[in-house]
BAKE-121944 format. One record per residue: residue in three letters; x negated, y negated, z of N, C-alpha, C in turn. Coordinates in steps of 0.02 Angstrom, whole numbers, plus 50000, padded with zeros to 5 digits. Layout:
AlaXYZXYZXYZ;...
//
This chain:
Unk507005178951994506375180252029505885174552016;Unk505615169652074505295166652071504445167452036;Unk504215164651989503595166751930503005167452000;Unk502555171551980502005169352009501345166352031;Unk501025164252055500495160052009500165162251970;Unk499935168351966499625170751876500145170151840;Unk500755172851845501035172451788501135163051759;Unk501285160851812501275152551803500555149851751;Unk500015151651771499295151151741499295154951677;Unk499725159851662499585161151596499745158351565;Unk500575156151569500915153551549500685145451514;Unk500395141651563500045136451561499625137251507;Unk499055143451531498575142751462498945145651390;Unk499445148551382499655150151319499955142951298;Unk500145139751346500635131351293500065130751282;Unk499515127651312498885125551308498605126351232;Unk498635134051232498485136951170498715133051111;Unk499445134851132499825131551088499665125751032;Unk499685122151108499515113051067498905111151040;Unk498295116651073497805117051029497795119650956;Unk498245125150937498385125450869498875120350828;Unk498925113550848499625109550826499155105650771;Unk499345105050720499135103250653498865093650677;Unk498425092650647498165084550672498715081050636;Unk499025075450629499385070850585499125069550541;Unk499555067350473499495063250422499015056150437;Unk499385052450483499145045150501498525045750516;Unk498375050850587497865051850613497135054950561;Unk497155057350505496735060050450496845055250402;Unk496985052050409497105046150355496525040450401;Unk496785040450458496025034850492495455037650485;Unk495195043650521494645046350484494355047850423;Unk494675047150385494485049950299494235043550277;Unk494935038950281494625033350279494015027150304;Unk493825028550379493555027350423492755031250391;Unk492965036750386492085041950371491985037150328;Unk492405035950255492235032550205492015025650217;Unk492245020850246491995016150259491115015550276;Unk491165022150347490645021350375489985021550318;Unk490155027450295489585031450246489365026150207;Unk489885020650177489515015850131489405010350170;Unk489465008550235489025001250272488335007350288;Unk488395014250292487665017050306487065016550260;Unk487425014850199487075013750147487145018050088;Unk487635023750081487715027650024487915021449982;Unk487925021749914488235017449870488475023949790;Unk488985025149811489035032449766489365027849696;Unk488935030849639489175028749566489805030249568;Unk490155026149565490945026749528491085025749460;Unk491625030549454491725028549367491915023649340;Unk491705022349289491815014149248492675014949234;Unk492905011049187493555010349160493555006549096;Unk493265003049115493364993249074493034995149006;Unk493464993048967493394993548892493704988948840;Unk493584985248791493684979348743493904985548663;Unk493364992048663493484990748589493504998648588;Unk493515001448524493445009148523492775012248545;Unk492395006448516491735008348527491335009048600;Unk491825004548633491625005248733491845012848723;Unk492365015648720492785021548742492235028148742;Unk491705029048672491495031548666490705031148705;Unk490495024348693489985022848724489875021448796;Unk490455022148822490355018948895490765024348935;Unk491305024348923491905024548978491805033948969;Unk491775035448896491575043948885490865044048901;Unk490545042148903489885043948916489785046748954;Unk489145052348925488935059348991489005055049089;Unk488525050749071488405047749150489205046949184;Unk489545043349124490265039149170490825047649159;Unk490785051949153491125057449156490785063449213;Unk490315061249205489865065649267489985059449323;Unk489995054949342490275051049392490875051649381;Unk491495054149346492165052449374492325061249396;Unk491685066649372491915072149397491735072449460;Unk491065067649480490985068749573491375064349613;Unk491825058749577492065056949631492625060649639;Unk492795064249586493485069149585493455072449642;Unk492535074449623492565082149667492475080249760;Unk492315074649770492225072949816492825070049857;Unk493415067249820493965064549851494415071749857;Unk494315075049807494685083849830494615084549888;Unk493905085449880493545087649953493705085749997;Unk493775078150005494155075750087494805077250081;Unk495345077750028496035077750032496225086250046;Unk495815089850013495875096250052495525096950126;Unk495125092250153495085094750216495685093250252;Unk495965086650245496625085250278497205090050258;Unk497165091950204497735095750207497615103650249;Unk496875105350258496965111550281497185108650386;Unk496735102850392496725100750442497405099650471;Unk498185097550436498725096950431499095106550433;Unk498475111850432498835117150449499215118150351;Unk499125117150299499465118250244499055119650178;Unk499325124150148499105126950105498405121850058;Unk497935123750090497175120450012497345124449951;Unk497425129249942497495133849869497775128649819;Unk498435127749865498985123249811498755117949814;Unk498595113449844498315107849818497645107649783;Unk497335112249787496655109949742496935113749676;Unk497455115849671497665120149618498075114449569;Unk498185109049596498535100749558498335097449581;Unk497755097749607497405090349610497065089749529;Unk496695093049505496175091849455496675088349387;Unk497265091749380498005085949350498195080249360;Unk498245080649436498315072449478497835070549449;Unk497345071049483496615065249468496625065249401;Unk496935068149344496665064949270497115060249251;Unk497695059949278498075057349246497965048549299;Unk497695051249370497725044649368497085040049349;Unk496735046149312496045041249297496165039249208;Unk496815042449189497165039649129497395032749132;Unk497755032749186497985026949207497605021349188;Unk496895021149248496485017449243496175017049182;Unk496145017749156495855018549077496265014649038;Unk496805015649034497485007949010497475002949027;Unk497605002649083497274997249124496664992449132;Unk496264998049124495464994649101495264990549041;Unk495764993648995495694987648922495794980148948;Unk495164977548936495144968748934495784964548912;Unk496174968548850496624965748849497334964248875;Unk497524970748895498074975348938497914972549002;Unk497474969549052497174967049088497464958249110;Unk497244955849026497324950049033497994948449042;Unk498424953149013499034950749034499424954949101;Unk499064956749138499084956049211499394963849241;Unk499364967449171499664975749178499074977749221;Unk499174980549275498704985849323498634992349315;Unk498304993949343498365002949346498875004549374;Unk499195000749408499895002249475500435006549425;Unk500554999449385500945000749326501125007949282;Unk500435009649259500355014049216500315020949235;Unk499935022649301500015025749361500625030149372;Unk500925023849392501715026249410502165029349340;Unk502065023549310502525027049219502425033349204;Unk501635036849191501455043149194501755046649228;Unk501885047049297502065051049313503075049449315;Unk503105046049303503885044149281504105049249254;Unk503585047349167503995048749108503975057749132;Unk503405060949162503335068149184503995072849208;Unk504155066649288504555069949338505485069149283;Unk505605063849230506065063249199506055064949143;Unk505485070049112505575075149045505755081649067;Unk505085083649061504955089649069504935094449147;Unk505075088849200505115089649262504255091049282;Unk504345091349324503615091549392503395099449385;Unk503015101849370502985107249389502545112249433;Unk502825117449486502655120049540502095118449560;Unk501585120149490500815118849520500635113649548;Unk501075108849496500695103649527500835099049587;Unk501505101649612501705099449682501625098649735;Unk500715104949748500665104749798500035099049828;Unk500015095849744499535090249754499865082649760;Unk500405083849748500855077049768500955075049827;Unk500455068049855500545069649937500345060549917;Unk500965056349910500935051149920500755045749948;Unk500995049750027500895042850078500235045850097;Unk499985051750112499335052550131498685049750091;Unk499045049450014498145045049989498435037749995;Unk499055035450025499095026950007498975026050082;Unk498825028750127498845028450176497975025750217;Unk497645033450196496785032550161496695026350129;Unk496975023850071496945019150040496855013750071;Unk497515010350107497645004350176497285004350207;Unk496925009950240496215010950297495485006550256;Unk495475008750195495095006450183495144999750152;Unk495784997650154495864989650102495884986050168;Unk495874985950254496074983750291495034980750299;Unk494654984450250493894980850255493964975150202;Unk494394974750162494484968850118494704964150150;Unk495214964950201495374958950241494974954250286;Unk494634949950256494124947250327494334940250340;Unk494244939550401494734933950434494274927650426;Unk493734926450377493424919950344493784919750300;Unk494044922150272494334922050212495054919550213;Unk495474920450257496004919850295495904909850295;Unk495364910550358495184903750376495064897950320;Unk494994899050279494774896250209495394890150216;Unk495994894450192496444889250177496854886050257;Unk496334887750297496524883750370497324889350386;Unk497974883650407498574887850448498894888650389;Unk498934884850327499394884650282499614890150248;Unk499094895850218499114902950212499644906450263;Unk499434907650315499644911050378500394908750379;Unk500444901350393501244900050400501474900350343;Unk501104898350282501734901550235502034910850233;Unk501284914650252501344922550263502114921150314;Unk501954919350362502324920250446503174918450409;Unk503174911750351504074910650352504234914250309;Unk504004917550240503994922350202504414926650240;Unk503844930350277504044937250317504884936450375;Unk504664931850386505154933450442505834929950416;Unk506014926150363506674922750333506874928350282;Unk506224931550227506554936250191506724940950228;Unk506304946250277506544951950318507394952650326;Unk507384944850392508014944250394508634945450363;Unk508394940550296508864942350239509124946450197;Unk508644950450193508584956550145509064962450216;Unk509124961450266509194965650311509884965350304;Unk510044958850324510664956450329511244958450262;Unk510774957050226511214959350154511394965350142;Unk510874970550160511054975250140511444980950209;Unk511594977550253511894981350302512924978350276;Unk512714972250249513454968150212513414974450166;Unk513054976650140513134983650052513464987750112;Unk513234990750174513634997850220512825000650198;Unk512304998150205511955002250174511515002850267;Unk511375010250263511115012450345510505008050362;Unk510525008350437509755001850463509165006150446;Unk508995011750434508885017350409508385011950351;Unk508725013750297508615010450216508495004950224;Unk508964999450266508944994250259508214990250284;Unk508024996350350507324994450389506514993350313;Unk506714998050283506295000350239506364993650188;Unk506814993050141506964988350096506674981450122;Unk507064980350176506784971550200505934971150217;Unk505834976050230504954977550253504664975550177;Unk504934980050119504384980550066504624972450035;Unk505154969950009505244965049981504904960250025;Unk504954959650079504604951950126503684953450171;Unk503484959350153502904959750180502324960450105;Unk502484965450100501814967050032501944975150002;Unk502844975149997503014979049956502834988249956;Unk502654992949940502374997549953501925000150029;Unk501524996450023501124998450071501504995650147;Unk501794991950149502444987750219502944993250217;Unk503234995650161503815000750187503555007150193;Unk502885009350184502525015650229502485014650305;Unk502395009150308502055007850358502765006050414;Unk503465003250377503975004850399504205010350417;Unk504225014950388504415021550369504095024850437;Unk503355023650453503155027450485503395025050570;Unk503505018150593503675018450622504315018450672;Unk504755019950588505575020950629505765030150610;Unk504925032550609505025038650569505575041950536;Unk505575036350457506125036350441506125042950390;Unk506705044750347506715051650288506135046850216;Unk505955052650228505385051450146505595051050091;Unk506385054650068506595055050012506865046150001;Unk506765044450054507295037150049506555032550045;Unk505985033650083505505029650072505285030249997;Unk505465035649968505275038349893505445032949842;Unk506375032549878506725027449835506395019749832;Unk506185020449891506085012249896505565008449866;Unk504915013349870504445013449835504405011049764;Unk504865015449734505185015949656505285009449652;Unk505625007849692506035001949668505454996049666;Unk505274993549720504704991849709504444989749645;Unk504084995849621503614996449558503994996049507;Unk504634995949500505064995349443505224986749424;Unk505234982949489505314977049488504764972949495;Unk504184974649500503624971249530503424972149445;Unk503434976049411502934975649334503134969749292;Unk503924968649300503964963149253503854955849296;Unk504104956949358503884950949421502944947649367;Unk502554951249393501834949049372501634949049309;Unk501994948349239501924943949179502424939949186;Unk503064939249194503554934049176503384927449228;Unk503184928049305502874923049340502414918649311;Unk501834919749291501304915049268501884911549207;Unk502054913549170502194910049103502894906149158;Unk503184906049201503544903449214503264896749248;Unk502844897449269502214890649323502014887949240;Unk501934888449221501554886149156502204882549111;Unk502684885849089503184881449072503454874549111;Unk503484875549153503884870849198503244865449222;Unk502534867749220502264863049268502024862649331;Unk502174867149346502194870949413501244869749444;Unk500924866149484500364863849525500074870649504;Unk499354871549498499134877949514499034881049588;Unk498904877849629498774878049720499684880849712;Unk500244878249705500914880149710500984885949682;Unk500864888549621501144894049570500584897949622;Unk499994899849645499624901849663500004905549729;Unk500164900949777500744901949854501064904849813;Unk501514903249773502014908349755502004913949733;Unk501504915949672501314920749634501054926449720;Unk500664923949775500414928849833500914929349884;Unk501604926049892502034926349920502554930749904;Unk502604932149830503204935949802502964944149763;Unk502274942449729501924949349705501714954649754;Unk501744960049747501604966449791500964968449822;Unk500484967649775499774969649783499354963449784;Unk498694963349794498404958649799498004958949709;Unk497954966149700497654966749616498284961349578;Unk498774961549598499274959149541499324953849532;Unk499154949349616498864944149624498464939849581;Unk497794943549610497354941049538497404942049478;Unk497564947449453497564947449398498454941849363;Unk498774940349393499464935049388498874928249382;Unk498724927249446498474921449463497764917349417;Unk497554923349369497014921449316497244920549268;Unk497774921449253498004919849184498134912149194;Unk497944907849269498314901849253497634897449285;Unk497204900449354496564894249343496484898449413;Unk495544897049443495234898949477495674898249547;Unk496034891649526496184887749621496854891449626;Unk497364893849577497864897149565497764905349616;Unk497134907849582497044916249608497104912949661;Unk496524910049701496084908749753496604907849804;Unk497234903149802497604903249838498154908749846;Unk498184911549782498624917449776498294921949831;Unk497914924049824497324926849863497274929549942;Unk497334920949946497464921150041498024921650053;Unk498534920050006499174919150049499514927050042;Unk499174930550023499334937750008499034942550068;Unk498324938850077498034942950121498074940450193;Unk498684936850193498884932250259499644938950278;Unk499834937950215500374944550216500354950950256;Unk499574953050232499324959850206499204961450303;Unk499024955450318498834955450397499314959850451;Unk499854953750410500434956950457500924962850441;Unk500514967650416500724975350431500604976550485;Unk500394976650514500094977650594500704977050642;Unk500664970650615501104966650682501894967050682;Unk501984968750611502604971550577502814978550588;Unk502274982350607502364989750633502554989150697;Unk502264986950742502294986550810502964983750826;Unk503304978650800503554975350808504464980250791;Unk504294983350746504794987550701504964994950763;Unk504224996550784504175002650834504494999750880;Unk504364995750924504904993450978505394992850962;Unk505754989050935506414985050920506524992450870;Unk506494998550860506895007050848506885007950909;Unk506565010650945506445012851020506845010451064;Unk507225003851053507645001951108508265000451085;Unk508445002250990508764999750982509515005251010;Unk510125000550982510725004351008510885011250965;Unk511035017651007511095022350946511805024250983;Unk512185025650952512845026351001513145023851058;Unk512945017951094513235011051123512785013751194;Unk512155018151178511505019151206511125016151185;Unk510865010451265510305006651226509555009051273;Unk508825012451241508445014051283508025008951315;Unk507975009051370507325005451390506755007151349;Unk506145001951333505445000951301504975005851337;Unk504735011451305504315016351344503565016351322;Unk502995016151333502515014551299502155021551272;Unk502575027251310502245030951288502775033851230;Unk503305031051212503725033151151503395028351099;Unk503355021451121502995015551063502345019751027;Unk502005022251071501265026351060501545032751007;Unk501945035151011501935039750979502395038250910;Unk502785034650913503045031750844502505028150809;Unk501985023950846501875018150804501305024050758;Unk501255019150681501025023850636500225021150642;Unk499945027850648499045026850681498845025650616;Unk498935026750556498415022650520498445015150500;Unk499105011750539498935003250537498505002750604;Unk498315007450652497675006050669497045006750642;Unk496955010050596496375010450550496155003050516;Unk496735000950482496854996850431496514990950483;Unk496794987750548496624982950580495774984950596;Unk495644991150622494984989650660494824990450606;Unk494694993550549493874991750484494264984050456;Unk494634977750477494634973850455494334968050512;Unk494284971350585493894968650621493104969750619;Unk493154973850612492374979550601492134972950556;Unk492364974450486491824970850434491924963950444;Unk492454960450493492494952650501491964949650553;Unk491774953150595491524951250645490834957250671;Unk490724959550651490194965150678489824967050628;Unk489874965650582489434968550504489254962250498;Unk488524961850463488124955450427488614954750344;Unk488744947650356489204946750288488814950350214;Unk488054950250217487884950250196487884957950147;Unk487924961250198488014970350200488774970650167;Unk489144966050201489994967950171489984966150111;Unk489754959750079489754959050000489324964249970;Unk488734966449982488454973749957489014981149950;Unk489464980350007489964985049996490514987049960;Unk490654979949950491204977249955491624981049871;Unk490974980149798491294985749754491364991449769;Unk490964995449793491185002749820491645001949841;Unk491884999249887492525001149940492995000249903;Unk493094994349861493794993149811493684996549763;Unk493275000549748493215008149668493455011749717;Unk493365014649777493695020649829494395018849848;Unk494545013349861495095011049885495635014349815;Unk495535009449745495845009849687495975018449673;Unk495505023549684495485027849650496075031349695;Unk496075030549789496625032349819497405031549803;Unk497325023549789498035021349770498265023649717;Unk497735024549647498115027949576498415034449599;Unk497975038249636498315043749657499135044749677;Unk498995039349736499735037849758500235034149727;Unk500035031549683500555028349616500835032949564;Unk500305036849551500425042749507500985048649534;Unk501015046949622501435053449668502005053549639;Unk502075044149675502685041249653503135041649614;Unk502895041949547503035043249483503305050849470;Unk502945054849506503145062349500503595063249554;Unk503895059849614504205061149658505005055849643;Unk505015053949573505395049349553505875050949496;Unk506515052349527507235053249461507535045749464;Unk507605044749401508145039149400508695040649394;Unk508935045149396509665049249422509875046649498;Unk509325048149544509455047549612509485039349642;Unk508905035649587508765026749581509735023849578;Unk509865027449551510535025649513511335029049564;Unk510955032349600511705036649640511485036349702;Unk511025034849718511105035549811511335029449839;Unk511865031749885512135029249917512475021149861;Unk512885024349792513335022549750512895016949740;Unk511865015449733511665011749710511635004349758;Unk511985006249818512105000349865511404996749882;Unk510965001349888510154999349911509864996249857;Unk509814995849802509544994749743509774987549736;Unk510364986849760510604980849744510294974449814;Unk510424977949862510134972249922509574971049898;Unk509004977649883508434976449856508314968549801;Unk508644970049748508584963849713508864959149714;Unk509444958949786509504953549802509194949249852;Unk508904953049898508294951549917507534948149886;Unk507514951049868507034948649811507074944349778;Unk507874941849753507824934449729508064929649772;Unk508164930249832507944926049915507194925849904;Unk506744931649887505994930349907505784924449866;Unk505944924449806505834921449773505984914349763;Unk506424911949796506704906549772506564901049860;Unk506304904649917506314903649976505614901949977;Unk505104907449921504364906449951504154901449912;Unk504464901349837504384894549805504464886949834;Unk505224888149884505154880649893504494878849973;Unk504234885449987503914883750057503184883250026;Unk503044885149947502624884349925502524876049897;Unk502994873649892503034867249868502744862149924;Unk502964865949976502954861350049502504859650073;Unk502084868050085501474865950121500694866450043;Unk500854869550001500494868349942500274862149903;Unk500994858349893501074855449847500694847749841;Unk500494845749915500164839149930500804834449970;Unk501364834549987501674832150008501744830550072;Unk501504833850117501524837350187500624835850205;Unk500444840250184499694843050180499384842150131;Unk498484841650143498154842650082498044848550061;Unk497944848850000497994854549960497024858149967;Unk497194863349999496414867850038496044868049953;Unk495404866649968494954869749908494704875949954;Unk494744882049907494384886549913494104891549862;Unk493434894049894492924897249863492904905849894;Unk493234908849867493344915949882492854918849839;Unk492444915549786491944920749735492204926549696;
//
């Protein structure tokens, strides 16, 4: 029996209904959260954040415990809850449970920071990343994770927030500093390791799956490149979990054994600098690698990292198409824009527009006024998400999935990154080719 038009019209308005009750995305609450945050501090909030930084016993007590700096690390607690439970209710999922392990999360990763914060632990180039993640290591591989606090483990959603807001750290004067030399060293980096790392590990039998993920984090900027992978070949999380791990397992000893290796040998500081931002994960690890050896060392470390950091963007997009058409059973699809649209992951649109926003539309003047807030908001997101990590992490599974095949392209990859970005660091760094950029990043 053919429907009739009421019944057709109800029908209509109940899908209707429907999709009006459909939970907002991860990506999509990750631009806004991040985005509000941005806004609120170019509006002029400048909210006390909690200290860290400490030399002696006597900071610990006097500073870092102090009524003021504990009453600032309980409002920014209470205030980053606050947005992470709106997304999660906004996501349609339980607030109870997460505000029920968040107040755990957040201590442990403001433990973190607190290790980290020692001047000394510092100088030799240990981050919060580090310590972050170990915490919740040694947790998820003792005593296991427990219920409560699981429902506050939500990884990619605070590293995600996080990227939105580190994409205002990126400003394209800064870029310009060291002229094309940054950029093309970013551009052969990316696209010779990708390759390689790809190539290798599809030689392991290891799926394009894993392999998409692995070549992303080793040749882009590590963590935050294989989210941003992940999201657009919407790949399994338990495997982005792995990759992550791996990552942070290899990147801690990467950023002390580097500097002392430029320093033995001789190694230019402008060179060890390209290299140290070509091969390290974060841009914190960066600097803090790149100071242990001289101003012009960070400075170039610096750009050539945040030449990297750029091309998440273009690395998403690029990743979303080339899944979308690729061959899946000796089916190859035509390029649809409205499939590209819906794979590509919306918070590397966040990340690009607040890095246009504060490059070109904000008075520089306002962005250096911002500019600590945003990296105390940014940091406090990422410990979070370092700390997930750590709790979302067996080295049982590091060690058996897929008979360890991934683990291995991984670091063999990685010592392609290494040995590829060094010599392109020599090239265009070294004075041979080109002059060697002075720059003043402050």
């Amino acid at each position: 029996m053919k429907p009739s038009a009421a019944t057709l019209t109800i029908e209509t308005a109940g899908a209707a209904t429907d999709r009006d009750r459909q939970p907002l995305s991860e990506d999509w609450l990750a631009v806004w959260i991040g985005g509000l945050s941005i806004a609120i501090v170019l509006a002029g909030a400048r909210p006390a954040l909690p200290a860290f930084v400490w030399a002696r016993a006597a900071d610990l007590t006097g500073t870092v415990f102090g009524p003021q700096n504990l009453i600032n690390m309980l409002i920014a607690g209470a205030l980053i809850g606050i947005l992470g439970c709106a997304g999660i209710l906004l996501m349609k999922e339980s607030c109870t449970r997460f505000l029920i392990g968040f107040p755990a999360l957040f201590a442990l990763a403001c433990a973190a920071l607190l290790v980290a914060g020692n001047t000394t632990i510092s100088a030799w180039g240990l981050e919060y990343v580090i310590f972050a993640f170990l915490f919740g290591l040694v947790i998820s591989n003792s005593a296991g994770v427990p219920s409560w606090l699981k429902g506050a483990v939500r990884t990619e959603f605070y590293i995600k927030i996080g990227l939105v807001i580190l994409g205002a750290s990126i400003l394209f004067d800064d870029l310009l500093q060291a002229g094309l030399l940054g950029i093309a060293q970013a551009l052969l980096v990316v696209t010779a390791v990708w390759f390689a790392c790809f190539k290798l590990a599809r030689m392991l039998k290891v799926d394009d799956e894993f392999a998409t993920m692995l070549a992303s984090a080793v040749s882009i900027c590590g963590v935050s490149a294989a989210i941003a992978a992940c999201g657009a070949i919407q790949g399994d999380r338990k495997k982005l979990s792995y990759v992550t791990s791996l990552v942070l397992i290899v990147s801690a000893p990467m950023m002390v054994i580097m500097p002392h290796i430029i320093r033995t040998f001789g190694i230019p500081d402008a060179v060890g600098g390209a290299w140290l931002g070509g091969t390290l994960d974060t841009s914190a690890s960066v600097v803090a690698a790149g100071e242990m050896l001289s101003d012009s060392a960070r400075d170039v470390g610096v750009v050539v990292k945040l030449s990297q950091n750029v091309l998440i963007g273009v690395a998403a997009f690029l990743l979303t198409i080339w899944w979308t058409v690729k061959d899946r059973g000796g089916v190859r699809l035509r390029p649809d824009a409205r499939v590209i649209w819906e794979r590509f992951p919306k918070f590397v649109l966040g990340f690009i527009a607040a890095s246009f926003v504060l490059s070109f539309l904000i008075d520089r003047a306002r962005v250096a006024e911002t500019k600590g807030v945003l990296t105390g908001l940014r940091t406090l997101w990422f410990a979070l998400a370092f700390t997930s990590i750590g709790l979302e992490t067996r080295f049982a599974e590091l060690v058996t999935a897929q008979g360890g095949r991934p683990a291995l392209a991984f670091l063999g990859g990685q010592a392609f990154n290494v040995l590829w970005t060094l010599l392109l660091a020599y090239a265009l760094f070294g004075g041979m080719f080109f002059e060697v950029p002075l720059l003043r990043l402050g």
